[in-house]
PQR file with spaces between the fields and no chain letter, atoms N, CA, C, O and H, PARSE charges and radii, in Angstrom:
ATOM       1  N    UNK     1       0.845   -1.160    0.000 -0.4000 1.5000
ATOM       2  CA   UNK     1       0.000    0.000    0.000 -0.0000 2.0000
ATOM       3  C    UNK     1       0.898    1.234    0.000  0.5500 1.7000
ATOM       4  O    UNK     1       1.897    1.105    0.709 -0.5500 1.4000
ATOM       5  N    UNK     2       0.790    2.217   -0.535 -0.4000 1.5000
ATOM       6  CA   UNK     2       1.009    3.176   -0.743 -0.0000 2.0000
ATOM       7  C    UNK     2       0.329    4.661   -0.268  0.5500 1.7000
ATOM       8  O    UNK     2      -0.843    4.905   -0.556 -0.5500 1.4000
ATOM       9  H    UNK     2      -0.021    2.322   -1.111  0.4000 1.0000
ATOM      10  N    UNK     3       0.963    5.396    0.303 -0.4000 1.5000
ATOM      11  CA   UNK     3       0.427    6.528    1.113 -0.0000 2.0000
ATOM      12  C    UNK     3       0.480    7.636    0.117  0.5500 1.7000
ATOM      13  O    UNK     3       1.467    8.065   -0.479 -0.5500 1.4000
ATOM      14  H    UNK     3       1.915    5.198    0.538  0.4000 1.0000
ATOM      15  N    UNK     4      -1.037    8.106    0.031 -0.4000 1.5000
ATOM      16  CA   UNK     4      -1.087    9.564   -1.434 -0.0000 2.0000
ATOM      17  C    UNK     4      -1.532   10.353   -0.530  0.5500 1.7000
ATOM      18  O    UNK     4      -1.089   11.407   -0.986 -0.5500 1.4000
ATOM      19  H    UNK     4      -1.840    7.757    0.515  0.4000 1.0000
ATOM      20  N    UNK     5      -1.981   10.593    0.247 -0.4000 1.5000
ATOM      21  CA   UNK     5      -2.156   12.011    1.177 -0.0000 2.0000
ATOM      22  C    UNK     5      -2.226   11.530    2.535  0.5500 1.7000
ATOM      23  O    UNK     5      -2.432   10.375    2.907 -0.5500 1.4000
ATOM      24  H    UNK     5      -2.341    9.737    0.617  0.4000 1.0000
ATOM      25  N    UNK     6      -2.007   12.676    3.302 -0.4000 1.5000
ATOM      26  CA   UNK     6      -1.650   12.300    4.774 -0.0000 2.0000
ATOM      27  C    UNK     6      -2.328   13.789    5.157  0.5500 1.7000
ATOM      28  O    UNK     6      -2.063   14.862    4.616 -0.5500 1.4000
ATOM      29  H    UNK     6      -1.840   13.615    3.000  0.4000 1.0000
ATOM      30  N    UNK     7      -3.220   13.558    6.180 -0.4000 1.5000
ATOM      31  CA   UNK     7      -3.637   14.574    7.331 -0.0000 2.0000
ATOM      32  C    UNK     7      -3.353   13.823    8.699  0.5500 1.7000
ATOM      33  O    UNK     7      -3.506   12.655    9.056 -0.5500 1.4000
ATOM      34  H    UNK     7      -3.435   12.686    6.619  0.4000 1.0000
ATOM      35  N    UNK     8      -2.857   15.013    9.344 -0.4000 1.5000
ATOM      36  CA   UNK     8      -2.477   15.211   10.650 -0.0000 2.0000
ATOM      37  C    UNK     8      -3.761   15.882   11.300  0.5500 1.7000
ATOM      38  O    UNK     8      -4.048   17.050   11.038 -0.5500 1.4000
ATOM      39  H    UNK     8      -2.733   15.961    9.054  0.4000 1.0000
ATOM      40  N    UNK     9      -4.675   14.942   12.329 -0.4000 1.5000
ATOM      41  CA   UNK     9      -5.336   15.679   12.490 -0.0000 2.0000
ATOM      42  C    UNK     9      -4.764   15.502   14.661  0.5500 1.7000
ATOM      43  O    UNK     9      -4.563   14.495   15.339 -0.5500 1.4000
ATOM      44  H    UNK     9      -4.442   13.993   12.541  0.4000 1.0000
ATOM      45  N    UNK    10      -4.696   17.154   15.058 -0.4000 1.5000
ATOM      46  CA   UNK    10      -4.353   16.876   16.502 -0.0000 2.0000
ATOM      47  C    UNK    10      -5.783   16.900   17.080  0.5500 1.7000
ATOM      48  O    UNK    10      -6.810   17.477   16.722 -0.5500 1.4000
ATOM      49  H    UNK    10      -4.859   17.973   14.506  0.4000 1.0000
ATOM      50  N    UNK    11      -5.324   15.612   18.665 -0.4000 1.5000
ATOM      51  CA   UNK    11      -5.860   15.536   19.572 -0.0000 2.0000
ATOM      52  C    UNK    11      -7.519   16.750   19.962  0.5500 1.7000
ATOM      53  O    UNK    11      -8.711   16.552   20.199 -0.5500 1.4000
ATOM      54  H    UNK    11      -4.490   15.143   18.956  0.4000 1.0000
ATOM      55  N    UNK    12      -6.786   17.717   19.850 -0.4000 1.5000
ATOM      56  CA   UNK    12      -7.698   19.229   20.061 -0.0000 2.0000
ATOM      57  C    UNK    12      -8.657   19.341   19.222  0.5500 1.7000
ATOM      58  O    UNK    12      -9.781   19.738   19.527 -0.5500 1.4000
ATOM      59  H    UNK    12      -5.818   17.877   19.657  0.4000 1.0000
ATOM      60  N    UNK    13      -8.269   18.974   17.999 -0.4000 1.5000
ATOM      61  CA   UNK    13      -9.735   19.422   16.439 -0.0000 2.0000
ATOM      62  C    UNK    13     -10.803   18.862   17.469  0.5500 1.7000
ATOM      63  O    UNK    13     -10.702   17.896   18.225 -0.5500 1.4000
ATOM      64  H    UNK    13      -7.355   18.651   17.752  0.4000 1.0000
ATOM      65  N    UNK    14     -11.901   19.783   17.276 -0.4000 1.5000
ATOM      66  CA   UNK    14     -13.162   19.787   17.611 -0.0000 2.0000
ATOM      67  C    UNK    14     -13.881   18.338   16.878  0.5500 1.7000
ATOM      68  O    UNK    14     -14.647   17.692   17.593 -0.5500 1.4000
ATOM      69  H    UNK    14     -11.983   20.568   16.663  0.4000 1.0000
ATOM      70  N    UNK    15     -13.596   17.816   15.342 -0.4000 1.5000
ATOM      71  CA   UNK    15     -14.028   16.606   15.091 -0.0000 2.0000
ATOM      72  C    UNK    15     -13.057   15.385   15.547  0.5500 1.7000
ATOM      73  O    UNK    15     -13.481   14.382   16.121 -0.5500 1.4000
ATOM      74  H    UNK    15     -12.974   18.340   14.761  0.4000 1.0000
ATOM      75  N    UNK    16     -12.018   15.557   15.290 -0.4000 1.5000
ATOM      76  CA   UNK    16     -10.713   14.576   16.293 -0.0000 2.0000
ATOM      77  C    UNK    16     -12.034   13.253   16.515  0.5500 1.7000
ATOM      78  O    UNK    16     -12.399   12.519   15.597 -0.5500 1.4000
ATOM      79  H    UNK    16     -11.674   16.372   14.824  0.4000 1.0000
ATOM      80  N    UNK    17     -12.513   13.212   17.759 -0.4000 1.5000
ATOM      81  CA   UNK    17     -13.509   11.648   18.093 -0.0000 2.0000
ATOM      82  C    UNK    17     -14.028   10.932   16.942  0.5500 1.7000
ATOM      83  O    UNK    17     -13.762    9.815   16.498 -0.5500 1.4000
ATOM      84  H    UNK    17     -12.216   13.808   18.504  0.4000 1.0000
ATOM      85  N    UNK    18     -14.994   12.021   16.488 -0.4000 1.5000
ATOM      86  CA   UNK    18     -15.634   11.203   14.552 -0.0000 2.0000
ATOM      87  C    UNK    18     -14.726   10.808   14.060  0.5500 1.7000
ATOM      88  O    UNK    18     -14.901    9.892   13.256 -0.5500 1.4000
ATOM      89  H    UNK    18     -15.210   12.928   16.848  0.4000 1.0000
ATOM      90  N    UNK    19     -13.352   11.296   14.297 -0.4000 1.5000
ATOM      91  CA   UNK    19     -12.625   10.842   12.610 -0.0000 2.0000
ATOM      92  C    UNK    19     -12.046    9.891   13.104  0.5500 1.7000
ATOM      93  O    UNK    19     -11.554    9.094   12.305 -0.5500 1.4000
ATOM      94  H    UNK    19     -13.210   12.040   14.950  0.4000 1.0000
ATOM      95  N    UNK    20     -11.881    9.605   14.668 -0.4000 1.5000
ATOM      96  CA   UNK    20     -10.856    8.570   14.926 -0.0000 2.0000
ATOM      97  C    UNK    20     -11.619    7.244   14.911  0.5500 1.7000
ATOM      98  O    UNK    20     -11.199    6.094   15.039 -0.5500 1.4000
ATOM      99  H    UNK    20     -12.281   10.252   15.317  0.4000 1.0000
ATOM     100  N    UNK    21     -13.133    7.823   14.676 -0.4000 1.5000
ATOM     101  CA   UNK    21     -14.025    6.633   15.004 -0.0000 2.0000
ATOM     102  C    UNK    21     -14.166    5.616   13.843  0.5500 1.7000
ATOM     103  O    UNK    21     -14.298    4.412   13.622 -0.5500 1.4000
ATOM     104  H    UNK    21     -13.475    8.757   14.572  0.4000 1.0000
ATOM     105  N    UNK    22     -14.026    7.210   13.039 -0.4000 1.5000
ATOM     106  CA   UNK    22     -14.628    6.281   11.390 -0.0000 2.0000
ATOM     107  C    UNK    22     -13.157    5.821   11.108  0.5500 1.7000
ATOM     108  O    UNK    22     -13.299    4.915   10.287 -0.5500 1.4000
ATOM     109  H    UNK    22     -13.919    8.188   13.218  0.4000 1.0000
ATOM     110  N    UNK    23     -11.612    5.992   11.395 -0.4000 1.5000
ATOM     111  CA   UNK    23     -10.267    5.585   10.766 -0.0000 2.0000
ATOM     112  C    UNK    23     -10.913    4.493   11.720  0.5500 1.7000
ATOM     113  O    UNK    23      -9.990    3.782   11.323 -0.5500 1.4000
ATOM     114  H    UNK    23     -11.496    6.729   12.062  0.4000 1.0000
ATOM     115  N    UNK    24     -11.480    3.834   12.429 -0.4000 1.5000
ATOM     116  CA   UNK    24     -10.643    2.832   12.914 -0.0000 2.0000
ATOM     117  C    UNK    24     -11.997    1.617   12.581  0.5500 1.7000
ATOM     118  O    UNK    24     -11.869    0.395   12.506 -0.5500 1.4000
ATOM     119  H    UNK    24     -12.230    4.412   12.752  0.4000 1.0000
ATOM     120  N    UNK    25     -13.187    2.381   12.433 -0.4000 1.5000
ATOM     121  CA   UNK    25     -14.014    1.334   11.590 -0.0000 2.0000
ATOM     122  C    UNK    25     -13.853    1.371   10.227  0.5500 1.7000
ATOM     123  O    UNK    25     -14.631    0.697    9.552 -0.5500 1.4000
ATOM     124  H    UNK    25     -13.291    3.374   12.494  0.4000 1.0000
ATOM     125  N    UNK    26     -13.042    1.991    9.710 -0.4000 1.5000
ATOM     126  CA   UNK    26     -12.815    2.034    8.423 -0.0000 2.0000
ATOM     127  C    UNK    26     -11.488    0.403    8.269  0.5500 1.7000
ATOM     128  O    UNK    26     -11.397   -0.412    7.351 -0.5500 1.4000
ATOM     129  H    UNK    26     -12.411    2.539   10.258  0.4000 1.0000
ATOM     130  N    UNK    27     -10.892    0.476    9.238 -0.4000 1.5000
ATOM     131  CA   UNK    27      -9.761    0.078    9.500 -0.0000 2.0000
ATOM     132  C    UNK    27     -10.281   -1.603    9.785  0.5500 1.7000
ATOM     133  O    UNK    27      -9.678   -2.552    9.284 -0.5500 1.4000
ATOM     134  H    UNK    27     -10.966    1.139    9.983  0.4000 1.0000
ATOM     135  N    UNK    28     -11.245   -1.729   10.490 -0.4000 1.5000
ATOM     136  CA   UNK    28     -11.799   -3.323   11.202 -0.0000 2.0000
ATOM     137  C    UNK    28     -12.416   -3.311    9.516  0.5500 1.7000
ATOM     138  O    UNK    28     -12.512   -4.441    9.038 -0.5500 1.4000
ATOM     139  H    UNK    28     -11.735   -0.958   10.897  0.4000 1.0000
ATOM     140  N    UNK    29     -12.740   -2.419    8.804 -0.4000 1.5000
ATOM     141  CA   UNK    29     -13.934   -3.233    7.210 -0.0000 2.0000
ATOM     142  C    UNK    29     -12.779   -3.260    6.980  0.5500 1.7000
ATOM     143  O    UNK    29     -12.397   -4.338    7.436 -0.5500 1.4000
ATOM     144  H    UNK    29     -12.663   -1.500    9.193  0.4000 1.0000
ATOM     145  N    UNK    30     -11.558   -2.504    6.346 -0.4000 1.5000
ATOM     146  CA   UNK    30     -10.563   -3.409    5.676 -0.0000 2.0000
ATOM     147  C    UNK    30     -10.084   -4.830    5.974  0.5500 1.7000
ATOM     148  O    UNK    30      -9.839   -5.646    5.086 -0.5500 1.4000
ATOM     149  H    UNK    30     -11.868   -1.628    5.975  0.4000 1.0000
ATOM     150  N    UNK    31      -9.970   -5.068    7.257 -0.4000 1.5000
ATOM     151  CA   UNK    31      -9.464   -6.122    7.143 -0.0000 2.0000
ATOM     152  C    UNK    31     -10.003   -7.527    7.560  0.5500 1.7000
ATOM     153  O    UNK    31      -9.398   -8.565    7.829 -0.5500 1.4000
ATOM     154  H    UNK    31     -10.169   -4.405    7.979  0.4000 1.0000
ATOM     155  N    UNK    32     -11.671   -7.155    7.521 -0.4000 1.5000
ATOM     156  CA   UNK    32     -12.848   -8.110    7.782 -0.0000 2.0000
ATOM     157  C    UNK    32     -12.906   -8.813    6.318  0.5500 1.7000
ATOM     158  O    UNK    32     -12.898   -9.999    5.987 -0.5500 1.4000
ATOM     159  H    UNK    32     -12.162   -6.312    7.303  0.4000 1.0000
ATOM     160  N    UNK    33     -12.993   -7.128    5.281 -0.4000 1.5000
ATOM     161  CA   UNK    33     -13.005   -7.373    3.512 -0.0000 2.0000
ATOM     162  C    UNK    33     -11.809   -8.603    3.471  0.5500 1.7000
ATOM     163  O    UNK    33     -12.054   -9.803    3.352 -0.5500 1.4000
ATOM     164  H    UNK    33     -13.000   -6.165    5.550  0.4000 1.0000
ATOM     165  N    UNK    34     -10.284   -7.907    3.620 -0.4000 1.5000
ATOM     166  CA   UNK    34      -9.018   -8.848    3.348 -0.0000 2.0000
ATOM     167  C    UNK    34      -9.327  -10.616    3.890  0.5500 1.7000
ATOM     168  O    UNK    34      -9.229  -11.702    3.319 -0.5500 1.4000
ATOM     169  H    UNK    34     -10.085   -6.932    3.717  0.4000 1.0000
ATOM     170  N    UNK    35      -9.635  -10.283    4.941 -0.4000 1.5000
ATOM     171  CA   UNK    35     -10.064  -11.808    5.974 -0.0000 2.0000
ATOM     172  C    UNK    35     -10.935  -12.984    5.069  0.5500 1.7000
ATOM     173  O    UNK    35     -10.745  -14.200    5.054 -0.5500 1.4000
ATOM     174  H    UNK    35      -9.715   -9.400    5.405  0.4000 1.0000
ATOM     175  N    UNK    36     -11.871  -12.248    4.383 -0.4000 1.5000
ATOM     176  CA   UNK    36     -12.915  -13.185    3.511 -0.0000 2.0000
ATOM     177  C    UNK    36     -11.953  -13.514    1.723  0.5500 1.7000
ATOM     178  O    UNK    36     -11.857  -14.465    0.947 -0.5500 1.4000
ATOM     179  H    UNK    36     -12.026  -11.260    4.395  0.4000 1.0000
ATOM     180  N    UNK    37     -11.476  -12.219    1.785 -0.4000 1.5000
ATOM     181  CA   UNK    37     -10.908  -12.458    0.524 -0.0000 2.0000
ATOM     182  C    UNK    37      -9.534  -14.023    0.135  0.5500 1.7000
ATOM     183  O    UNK    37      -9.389  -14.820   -0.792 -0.5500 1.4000
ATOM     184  H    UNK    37     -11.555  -11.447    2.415  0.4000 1.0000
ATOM     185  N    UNK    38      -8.804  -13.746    1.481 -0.4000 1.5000
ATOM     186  CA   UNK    38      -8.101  -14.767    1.547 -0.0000 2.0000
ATOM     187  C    UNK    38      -8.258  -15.806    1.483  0.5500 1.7000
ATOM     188  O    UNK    38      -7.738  -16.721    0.844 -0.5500 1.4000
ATOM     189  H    UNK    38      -8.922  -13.099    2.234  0.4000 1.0000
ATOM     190  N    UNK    39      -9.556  -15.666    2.657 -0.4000 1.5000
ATOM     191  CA   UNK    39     -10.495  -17.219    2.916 -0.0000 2.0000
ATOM     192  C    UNK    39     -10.947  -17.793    1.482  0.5500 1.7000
ATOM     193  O    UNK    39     -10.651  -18.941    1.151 -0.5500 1.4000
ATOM     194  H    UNK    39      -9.979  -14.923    3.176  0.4000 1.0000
ATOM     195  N    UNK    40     -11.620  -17.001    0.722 -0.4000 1.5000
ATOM     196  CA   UNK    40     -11.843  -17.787   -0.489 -0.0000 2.0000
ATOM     197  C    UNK    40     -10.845  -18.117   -1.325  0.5500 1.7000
ATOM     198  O    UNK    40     -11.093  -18.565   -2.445 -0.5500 1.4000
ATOM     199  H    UNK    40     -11.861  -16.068    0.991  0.4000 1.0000
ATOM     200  N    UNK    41      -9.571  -17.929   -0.867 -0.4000 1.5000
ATOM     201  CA   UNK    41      -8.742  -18.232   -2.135 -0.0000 2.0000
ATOM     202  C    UNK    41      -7.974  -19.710   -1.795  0.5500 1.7000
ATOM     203  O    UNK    41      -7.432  -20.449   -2.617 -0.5500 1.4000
ATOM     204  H    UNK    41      -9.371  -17.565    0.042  0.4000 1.0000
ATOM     205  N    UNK    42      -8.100  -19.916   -0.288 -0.4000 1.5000
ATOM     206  CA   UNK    42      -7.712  -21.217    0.296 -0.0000 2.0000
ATOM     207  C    UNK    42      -8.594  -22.393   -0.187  0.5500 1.7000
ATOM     208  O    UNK    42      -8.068  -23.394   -0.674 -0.5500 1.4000
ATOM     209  H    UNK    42      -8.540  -19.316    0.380  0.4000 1.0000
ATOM     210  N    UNK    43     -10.207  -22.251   -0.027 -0.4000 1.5000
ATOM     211  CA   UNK    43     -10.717  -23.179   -0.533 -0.0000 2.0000
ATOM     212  C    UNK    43     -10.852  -23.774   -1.946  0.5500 1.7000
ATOM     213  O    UNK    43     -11.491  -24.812   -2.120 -0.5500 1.4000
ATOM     214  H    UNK    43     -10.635  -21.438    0.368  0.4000 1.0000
């Protein structure tokens, strides 16, 4: 993977909670997606 933009968002930003909420459910669907993808390639 490859990194094309990067925000720094600090602790203080008033949205800071939402975004850390959605990076990190964003973060469990990636690798729920990857988890199934693999799985089908074993069987």
């Amino acid at each position: 993977m490859q990194v094309v933009e990067r925000h720094i968002i600090q602790r203080n930003h008033p949205h800071y909670q939402e975004i850390d909420k959605l990076c990190f459910a964003a973060k469990n669907l990636y690798n729920y997606a990857n988890f199934h993808i693999r799985l089908s390639m074993v069987v």
